[in-house]
C-alpha positions as CSV (number, residue, x, y, z in Angstrom):
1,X,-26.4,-39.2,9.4
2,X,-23.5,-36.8,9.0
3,X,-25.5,-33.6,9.8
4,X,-27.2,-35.4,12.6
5,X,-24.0,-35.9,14.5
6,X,-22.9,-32.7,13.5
7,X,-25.7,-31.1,15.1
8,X,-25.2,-33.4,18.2
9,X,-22.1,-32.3,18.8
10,X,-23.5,-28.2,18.6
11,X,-26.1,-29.2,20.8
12,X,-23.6,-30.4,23.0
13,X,-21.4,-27.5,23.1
14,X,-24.1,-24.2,22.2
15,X,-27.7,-25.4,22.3
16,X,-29.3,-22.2,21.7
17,X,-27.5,-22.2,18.5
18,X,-27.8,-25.7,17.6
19,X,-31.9,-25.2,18.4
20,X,-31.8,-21.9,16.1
21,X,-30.5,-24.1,13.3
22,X,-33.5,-26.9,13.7
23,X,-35.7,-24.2,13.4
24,X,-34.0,-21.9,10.1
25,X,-33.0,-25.5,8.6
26,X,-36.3,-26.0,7.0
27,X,-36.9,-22.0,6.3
28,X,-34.0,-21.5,4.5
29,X,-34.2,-25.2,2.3
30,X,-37.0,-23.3,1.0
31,X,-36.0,-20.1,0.3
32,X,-33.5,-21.7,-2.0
33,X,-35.9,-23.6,-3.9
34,X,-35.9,-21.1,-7.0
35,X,-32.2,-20.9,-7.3
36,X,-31.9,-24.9,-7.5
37,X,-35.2,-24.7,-9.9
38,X,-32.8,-21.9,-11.7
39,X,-29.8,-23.8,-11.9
40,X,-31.4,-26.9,-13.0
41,X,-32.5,-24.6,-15.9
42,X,-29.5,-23.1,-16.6
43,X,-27.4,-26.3,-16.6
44,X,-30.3,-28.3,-19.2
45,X,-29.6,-25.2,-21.4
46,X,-25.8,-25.4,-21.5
47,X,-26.2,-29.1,-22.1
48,X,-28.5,-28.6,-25.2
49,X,-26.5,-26.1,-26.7
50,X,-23.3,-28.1,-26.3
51,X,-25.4,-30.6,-27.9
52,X,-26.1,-28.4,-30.7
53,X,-22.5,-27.7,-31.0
54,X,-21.1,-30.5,-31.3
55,X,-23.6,-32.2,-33.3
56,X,-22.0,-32.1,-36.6
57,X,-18.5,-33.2,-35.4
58,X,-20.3,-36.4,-33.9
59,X,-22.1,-36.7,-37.0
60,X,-18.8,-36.8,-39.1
61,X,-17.5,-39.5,-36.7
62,X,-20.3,-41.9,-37.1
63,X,-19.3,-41.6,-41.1
């Protein structure tokens, strides 16, 4: 609801740049597809090899 107002408001004061940013919106959501497929990766690996590390300490506690 936020970005719509937001982009009332640029309508209201530049409409050729507010109608620019409807159109490249949708372009660039999806030109960043990879890097959120990447950093989904990247963060699942950091939480398994945390996991990995502290594996044995956990295992001490539940001694």
């Amino acid at each position: 609801m936020i970005k719509f107002l937001l982009w009332c408001i640029l309508f209201v004061m530049c409409w050729p740049l507010a109608l620019l940013a409807l159109v490249l919106y949708p372009i660039v959501w999806l030109l960043l597809i990879p890097f959120r497929i990447v950093g989904i990766a990247v963060g699942g690996v950091l939480e398994l090899v945390s996991g990995i590390i502290f594996l044995p300490a956990r295992l001490l506690r539940a001694i």
